[in-house]
N, C-alpha and C positions, 0 to 999 in steps of 0.2 A: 366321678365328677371330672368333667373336663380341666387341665390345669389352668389355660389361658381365661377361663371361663371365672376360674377364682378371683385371678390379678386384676387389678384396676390399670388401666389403662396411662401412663404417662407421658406427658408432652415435652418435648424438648421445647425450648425457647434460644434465642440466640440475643442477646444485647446487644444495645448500638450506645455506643456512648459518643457524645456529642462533644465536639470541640469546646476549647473555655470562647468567651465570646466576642466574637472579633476576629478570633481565628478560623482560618476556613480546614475542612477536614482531608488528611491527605485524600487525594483521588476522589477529589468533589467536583473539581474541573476548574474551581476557583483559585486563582495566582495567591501562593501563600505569600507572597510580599506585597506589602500594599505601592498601588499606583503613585505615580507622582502626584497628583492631583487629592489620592488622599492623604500624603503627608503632609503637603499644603494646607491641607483643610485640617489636619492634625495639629501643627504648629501654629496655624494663624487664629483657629477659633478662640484661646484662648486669650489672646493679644485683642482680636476683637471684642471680645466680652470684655475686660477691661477697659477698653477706650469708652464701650456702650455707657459702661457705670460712668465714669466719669466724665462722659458729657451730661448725661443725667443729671448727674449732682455739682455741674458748671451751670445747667437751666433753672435748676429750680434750689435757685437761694434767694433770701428776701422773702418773703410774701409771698412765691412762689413754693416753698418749702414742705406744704401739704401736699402735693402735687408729686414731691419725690416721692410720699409714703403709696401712692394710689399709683403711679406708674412704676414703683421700684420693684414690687413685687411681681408684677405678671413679668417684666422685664427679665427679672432673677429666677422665674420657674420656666422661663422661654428657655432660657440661656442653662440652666441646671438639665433641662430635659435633651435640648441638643447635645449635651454633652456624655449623655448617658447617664445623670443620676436619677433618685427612684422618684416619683413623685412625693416621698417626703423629704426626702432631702434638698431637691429643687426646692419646694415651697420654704424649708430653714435659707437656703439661701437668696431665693425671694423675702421673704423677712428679715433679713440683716439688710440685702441692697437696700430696701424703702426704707429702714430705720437709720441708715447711714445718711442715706441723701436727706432727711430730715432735721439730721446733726447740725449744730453750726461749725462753724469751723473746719470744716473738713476738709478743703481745700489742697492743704499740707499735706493728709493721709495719702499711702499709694493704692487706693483701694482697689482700682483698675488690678493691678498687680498682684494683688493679695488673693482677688475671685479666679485670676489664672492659675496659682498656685494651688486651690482649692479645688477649682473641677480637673485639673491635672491628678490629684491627689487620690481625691475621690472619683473617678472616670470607674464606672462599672465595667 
């Protein structure tokens, strides 16, 4: 009996292992530092999402106030997904923004501030 004829035949494979995300892979061709324009969009998104919440919940007080729970949420899963959270995470933080602008009193809170804090925190 032939000997090669006994063996089973084996395949090498080679692995690619993929950058964490966001980062680009040495000799990808892509600038491992990001642009100016996306540290901008880096820094400001977060600042803007905050200002969003809280004009939000500057519109809709008074009688207005069901209004925050019905626009707060798609607002808070827009703003959770731009940011990179997962689609359940956006939707808890769309569920807090509309349950916030709902609140009375909220005026005083930094909420603006608190959702920057938050999708900085939590950034995938």
């Amino acid at each position: 009996m032939d000997e090669q004829a006994g063996r089973k035949s084996v395949q090498e494979l080679e692995v690619e292992r993929l950058p964490p995300r966001g980062e680009s892979a040495p000799g990808a061709g892509g600038s491992a530092d990001p642009s100016f324009a996306e540290r901008v969009r880096a820094a400001f998104d977060p600042v803007a999402a905050g200002l969003l919440v809280d004009l939000l919940d500057a519109l809709t007080r008074g009688v207005l106030a069901p209004l925050g729970l019905i626009l707060g949420v798609p607002l808070g899963y827009f703003l959770g997904r731009r940011a990179g959270l997962t689609p359940r995470r956006s939707l808890l933080l769309g569920l807090l923004i509309g349950v916030y602008c709902v609140m009375p009193m909220t005026g005083a809170l930094p909420l603006g501030t608190l959702t920057g804090i938050y999708l900085r925190f939590f950034r995938a």
